[in-house]
matplotlib code that plots the C-alpha trace (Angstrom):
import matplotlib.pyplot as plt

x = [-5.1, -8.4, -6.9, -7.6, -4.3, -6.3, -6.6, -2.8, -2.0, -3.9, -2.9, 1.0, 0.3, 2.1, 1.0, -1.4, 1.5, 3.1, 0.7, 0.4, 3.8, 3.4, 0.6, -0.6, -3.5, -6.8, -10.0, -11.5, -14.4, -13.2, -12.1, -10.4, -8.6, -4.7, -5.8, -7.9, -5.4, -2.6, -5.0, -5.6, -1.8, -0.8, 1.3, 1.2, -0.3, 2.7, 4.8, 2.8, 2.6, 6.2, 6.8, 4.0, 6.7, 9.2, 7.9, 6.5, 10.0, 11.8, 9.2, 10.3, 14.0, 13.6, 11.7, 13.4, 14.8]
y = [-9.0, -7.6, -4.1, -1.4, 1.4, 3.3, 1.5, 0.4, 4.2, 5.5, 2.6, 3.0, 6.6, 7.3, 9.1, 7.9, 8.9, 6.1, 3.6, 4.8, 4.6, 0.4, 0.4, 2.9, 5.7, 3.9, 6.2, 7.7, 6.1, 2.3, 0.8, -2.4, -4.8, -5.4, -9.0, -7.5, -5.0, -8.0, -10.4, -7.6, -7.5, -10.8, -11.3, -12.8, -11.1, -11.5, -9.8, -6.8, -6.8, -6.9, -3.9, -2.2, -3.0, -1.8, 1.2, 2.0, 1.6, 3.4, 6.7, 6.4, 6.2, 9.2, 11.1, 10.3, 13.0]
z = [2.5, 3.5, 4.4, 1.9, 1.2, 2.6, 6.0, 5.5, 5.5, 8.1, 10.4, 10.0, 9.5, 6.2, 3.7, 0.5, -1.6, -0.1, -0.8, -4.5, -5.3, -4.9, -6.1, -8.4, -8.3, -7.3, -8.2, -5.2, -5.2, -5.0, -2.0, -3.2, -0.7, -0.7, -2.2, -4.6, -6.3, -6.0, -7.9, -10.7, -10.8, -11.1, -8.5, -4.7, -1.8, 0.0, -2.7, -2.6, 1.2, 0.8, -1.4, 1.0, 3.7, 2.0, 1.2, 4.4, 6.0, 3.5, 4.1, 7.6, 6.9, 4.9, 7.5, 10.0, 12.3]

ax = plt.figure().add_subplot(projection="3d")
ax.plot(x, y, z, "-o")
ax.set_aspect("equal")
plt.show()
């Protein structure tokens, strides 16, 4: 939860497009946490880590060679 999209991204080296598809555009200059943005959605951290999973492996699926 304390991870940023931006951290999330550069950690399982994905693109940002990636992590805005879950969860939207964020301005550029905010750096709000994965609990953060859940909270402002309504939903459970582990839901959105969830779709972040999700989404993550279905880039790499994608991509893969």
């Amino acid at each position: 939860g304390w991870m940023t999209p931006r951290y999330v991204a550069h950690s399982w080296r994905v693109p940002r497009e990636v992590m805005q598809d879950v969860i939207g555009p964020l301005p550029e200059d905010t750096r709000p946490t994965l609990e953060a943005i859940a909270e402002d959605q309504g939903i459970q951290l582990n839901s959105l880590i969830e779709q972040v999973d999700a989404a993550i492996a279905a880039h790499r699926e994608a991509t893969a060679e």
